[in-house]
C-alpha positions as CSV (number, residue, x, y, z in Angstrom):
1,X,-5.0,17.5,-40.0
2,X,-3.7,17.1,-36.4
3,X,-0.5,18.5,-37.5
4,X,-1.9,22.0,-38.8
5,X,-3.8,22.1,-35.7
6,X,-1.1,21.7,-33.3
7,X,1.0,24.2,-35.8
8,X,-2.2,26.7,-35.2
9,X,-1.8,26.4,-31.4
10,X,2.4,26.6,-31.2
11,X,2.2,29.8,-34.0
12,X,-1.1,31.4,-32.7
13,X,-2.7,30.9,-29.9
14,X,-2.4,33.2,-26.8
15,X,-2.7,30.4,-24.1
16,X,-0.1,29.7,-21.7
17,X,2.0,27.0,-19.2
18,X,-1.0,24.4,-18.2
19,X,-3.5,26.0,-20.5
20,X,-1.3,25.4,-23.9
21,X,-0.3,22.0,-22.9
22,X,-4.0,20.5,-22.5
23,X,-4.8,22.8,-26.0
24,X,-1.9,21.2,-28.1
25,X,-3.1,17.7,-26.3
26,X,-6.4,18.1,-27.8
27,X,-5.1,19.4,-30.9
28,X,-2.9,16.1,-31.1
29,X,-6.3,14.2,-31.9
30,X,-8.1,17.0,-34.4
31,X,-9.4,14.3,-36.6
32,X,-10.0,16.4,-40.3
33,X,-10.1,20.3,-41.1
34,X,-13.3,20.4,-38.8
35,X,-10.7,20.5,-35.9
36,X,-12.9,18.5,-34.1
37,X,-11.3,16.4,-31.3
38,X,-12.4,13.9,-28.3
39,X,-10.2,13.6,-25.0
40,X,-11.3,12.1,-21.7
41,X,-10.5,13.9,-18.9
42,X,-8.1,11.2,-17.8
43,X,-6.2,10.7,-20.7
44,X,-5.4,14.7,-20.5
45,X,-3.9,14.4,-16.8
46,X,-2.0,11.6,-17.6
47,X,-0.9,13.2,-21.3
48,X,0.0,16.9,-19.1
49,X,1.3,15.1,-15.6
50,X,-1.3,18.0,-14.3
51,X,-3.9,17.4,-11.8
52,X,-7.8,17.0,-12.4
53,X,-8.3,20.4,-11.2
54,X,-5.2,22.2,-13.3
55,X,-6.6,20.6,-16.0
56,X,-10.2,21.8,-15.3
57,X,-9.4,25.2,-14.8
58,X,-7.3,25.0,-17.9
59,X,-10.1,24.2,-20.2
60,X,-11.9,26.9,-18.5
61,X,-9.9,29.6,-19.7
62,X,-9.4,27.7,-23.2
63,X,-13.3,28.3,-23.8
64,X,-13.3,31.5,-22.0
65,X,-10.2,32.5,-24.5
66,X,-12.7,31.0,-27.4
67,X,-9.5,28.8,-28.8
68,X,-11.8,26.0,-27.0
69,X,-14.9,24.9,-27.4
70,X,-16.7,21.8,-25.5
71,X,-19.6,20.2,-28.1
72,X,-21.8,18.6,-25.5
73,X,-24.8,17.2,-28.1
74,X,-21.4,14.9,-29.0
75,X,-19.7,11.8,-27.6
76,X,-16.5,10.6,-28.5
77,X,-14.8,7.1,-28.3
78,X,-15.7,5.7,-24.7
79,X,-17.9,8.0,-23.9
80,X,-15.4,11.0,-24.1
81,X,-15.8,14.7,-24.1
82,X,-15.7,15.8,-28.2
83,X,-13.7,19.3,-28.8
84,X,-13.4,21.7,-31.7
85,X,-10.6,24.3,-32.1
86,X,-12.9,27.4,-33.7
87,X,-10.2,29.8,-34.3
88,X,-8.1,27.0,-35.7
89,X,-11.2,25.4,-37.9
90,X,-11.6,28.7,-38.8
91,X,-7.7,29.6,-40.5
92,X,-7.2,26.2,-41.8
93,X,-10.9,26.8,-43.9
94,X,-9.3,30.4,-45.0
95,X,-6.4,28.8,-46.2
96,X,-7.9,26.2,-48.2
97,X,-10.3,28.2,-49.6
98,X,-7.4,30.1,-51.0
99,X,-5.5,27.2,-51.9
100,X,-8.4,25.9,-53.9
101,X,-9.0,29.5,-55.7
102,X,-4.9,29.8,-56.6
103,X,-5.9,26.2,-58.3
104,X,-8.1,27.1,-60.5
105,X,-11.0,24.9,-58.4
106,X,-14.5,26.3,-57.9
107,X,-15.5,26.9,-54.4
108,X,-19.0,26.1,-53.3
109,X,-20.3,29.7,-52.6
110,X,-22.5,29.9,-49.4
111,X,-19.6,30.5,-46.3
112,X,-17.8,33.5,-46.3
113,X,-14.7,33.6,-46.4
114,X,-13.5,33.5,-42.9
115,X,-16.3,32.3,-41.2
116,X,-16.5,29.6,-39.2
117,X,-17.3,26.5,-41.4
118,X,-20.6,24.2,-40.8
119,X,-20.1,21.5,-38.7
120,X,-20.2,18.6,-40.8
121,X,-21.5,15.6,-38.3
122,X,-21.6,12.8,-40.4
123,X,-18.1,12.9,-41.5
124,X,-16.5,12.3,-37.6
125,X,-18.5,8.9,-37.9
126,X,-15.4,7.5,-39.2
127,X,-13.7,8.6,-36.5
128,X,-15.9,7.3,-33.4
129,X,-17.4,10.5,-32.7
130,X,-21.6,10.7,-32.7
131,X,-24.4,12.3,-31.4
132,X,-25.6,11.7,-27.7
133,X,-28.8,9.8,-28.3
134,X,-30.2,10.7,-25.3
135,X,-30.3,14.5,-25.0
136,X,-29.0,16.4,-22.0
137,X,-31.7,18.4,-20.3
138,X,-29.0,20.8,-18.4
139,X,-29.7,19.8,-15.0
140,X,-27.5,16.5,-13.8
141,X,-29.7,14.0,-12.2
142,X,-33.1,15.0,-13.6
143,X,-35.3,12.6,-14.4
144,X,-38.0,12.3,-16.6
145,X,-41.9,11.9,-15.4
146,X,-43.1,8.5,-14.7
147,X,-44.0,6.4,-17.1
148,X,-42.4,4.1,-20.5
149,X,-38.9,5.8,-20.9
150,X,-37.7,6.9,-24.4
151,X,-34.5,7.6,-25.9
152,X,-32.1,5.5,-23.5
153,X,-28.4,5.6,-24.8
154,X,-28.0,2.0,-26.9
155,X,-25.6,-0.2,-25.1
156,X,-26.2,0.8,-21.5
157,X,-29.1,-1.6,-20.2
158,X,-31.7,-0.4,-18.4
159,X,-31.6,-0.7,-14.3
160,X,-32.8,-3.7,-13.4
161,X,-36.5,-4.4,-12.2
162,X,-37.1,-1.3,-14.1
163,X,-39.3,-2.9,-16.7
164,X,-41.7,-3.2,-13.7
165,X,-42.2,-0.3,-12.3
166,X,-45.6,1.3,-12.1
167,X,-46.5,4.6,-13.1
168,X,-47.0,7.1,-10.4
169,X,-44.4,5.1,-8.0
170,X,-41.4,7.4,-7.7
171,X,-37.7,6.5,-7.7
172,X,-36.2,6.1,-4.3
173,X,-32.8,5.0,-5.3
174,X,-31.9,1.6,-3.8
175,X,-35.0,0.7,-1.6
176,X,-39.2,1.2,-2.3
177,X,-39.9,4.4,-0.9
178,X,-42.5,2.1,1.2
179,X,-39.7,0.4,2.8
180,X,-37.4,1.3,5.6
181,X,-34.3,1.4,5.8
182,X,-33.5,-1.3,7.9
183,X,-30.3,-2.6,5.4
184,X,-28.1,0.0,7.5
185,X,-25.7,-0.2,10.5
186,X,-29.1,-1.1,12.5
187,X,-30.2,-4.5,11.7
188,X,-28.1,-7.6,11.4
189,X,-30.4,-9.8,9.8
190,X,-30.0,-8.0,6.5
191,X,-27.4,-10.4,4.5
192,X,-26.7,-8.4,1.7
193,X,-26.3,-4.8,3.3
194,X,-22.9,-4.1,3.3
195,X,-21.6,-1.7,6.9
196,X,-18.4,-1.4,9.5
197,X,-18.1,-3.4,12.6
198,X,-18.5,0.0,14.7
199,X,-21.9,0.6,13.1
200,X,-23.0,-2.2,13.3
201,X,-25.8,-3.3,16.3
202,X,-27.2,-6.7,17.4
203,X,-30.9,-7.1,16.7
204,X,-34.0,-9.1,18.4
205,X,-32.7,-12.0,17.2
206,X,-29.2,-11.4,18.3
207,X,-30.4,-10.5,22.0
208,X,-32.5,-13.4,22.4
209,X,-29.5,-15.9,20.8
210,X,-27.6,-14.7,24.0
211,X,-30.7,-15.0,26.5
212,X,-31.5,-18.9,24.9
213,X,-27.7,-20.3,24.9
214,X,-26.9,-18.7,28.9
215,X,-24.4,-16.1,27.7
216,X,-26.3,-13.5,29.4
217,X,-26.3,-15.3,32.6
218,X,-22.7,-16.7,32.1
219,X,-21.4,-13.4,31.7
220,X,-23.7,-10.9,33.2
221,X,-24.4,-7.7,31.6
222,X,-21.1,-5.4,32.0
223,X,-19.1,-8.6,30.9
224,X,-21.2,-8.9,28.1
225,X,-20.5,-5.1,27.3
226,X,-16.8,-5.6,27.6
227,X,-16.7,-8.8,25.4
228,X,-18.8,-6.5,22.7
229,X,-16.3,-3.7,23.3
230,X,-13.5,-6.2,22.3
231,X,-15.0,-7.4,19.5
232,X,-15.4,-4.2,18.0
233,X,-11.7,-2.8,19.0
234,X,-10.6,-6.0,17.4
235,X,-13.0,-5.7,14.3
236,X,-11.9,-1.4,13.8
237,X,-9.5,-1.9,11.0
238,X,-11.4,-4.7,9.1
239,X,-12.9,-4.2,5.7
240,X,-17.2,-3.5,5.4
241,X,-19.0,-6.6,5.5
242,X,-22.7,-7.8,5.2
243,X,-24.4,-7.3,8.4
244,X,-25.5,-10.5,8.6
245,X,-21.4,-11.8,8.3
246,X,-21.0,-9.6,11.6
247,X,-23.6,-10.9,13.2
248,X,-22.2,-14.4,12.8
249,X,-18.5,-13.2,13.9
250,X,-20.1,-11.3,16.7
251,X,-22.0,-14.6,18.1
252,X,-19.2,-17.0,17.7
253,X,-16.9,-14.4,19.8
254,X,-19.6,-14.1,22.7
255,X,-19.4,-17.7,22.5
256,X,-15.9,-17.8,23.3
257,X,-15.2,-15.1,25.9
258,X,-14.6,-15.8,28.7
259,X,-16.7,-15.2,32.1
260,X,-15.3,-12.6,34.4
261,X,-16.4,-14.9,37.6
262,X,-14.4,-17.8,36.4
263,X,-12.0,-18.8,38.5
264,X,-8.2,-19.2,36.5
265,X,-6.8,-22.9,35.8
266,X,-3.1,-21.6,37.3
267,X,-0.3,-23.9,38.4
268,X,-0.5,-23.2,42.3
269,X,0.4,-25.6,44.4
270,X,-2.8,-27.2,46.4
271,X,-2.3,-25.8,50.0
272,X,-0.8,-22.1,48.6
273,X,-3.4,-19.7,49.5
274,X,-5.9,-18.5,46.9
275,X,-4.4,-16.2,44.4
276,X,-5.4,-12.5,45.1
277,X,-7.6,-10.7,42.8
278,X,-6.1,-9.0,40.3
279,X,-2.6,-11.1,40.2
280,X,-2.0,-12.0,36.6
281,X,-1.0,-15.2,35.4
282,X,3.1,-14.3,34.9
283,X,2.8,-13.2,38.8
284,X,0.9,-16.2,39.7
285,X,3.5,-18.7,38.1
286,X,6.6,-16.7,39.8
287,X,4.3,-17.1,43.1
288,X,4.8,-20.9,42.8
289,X,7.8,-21.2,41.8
290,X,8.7,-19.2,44.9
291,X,5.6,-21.3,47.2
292,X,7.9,-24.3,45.8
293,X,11.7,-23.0,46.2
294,X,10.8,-22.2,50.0
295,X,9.4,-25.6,51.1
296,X,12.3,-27.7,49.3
297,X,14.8,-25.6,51.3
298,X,12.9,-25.8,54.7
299,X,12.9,-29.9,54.3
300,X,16.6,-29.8,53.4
């Protein structure tokens, strides 16, 4: 029946550019005369090369048009959207009703003759196509009053821990309402909370790590700030991690830096003056090497 279908849209339908493409994709899967057909909104912007929102828009005007209609109470296979063609549903019944009357056959009286025909919901069975089992209430997200749920869609498990909850306790989403939210950017002694290295903030424990091993007083409190200032310009482009996986990267790089007060290991010679503040290591070398050319060649 796909084939009168799609010959429905290309003869008579009005739609146009996007609009007819995403119809005669739909068409393409009309399972019997019902014109009853299941797309995901996926398999539509891969079958058209359109975008989510061309398509969208398209099967606005399809319904709009009424050459289109969406059969929410109705899930295809993998949980796609189920489609019926009216206007097409409607000609193909008119021309086998006609067929059947030419033929001698006896039609069952009770539709008129060009009326839409009854949807006939056990015959798409055969086809994957069935009844939502858990009927939509209109408003997305709503949930139902506490207490024993009914009606939950076979083959999608319940959330877990939900078998405990009490009456009267409401649903927070991932944490008791009675809880704070401490598994943020805030704390790092939350293992499992997952946050960036810019959000995230050394706790109680953290601070008093520092205090107990000497960092503090090994690197005072501005070169402990520019250690943490590294760490983080060095952690920007890393991928989210546990909180408590930054806090163990964040202690082993204290551990390593380096104090601001401690004097370089450089290759001076022992009775060349001090090196000046600020010289960096590349200038301190050429200074030796310099320190060392001078006195060969005053010996000489």
């Amino acid at each position: 029946m796909s084939t009168d279908a799609r010959e429905w849209v290309w003869v008579h339908s009005s739609s146009r550019g996007s609009a007819r493409l995403v119809l005669l994709s739909i068409a393409d899967r009309v399972a019997d005369e019902q014109c009853v057909s299941w797309a995901s909104q996926a398999s539509l912007t891969a079958r058209t090369r359109a975008s989510n929102s061309t398509v969208r828009e398209a099967i606005g005007r399809l319904v709009e048009a009424g050459e289109l209609e969406q059969l929410g109470y109705l899930v295809g296979p993998q949980g796609s959207t189920v489609y019926r063609l009216p206007l097409a549903a409607r000609a193909i019944a008119r021309a086998l009703r006609v067929q059947q009357e030419e033929a001698g056959v006896d039609v069952a009286p009770g539709e008129e003759s060009g009326a839409l025909p009854t949807l006939r919901i056990s015959a798409l069975g055969q086809y994957g196509i069935r009844p939502r089992e858990v009927p939509e209430t209109g408003r997305a997200g709503c949930r139902k009053p506490a207490g024993p749920e009914t009606g939950r869609a076979r083959g999608k498990p319940a959330p877990r821990g939900a078998g405990n909850r009490q009456g009267g306790v409401p649903v927070s989403g991932t944490q008791n309402s009675s809880e704070p939210e401490r598994n943020g950017s805030s704390s790092s002694s939350a293992g499992g909370a997952v946050t960036s290295a810019a959000r995230w903030q050394p706790d109680p424990a953290a601070l008093a790590w520092i205090r107990e091993q000497g960092h503090l007083d090994r690197l005072g409190e501005q070169g402990l700030k520019a250690a943490d200032a590294k760490w983080r310009a060095h952690r920007a482009d890393s991928a989210p991690r546990p909180a408590g996986a930054w806090a163990a990267d964040w202690r082993s790089w204290i551990a390593r830096e380096h104090s601001p007060h401690r004097p370089g290991l450089y290759a001076v010679p022992a009775n060349s003056p001090a090196r000046p503040g600020g010289m960096t290591r590349a200038q301190a070398h050429t200074a030796a090497l310099l320190a060392a050319v001078e006195k060969r060649t005053g010996t000489e």
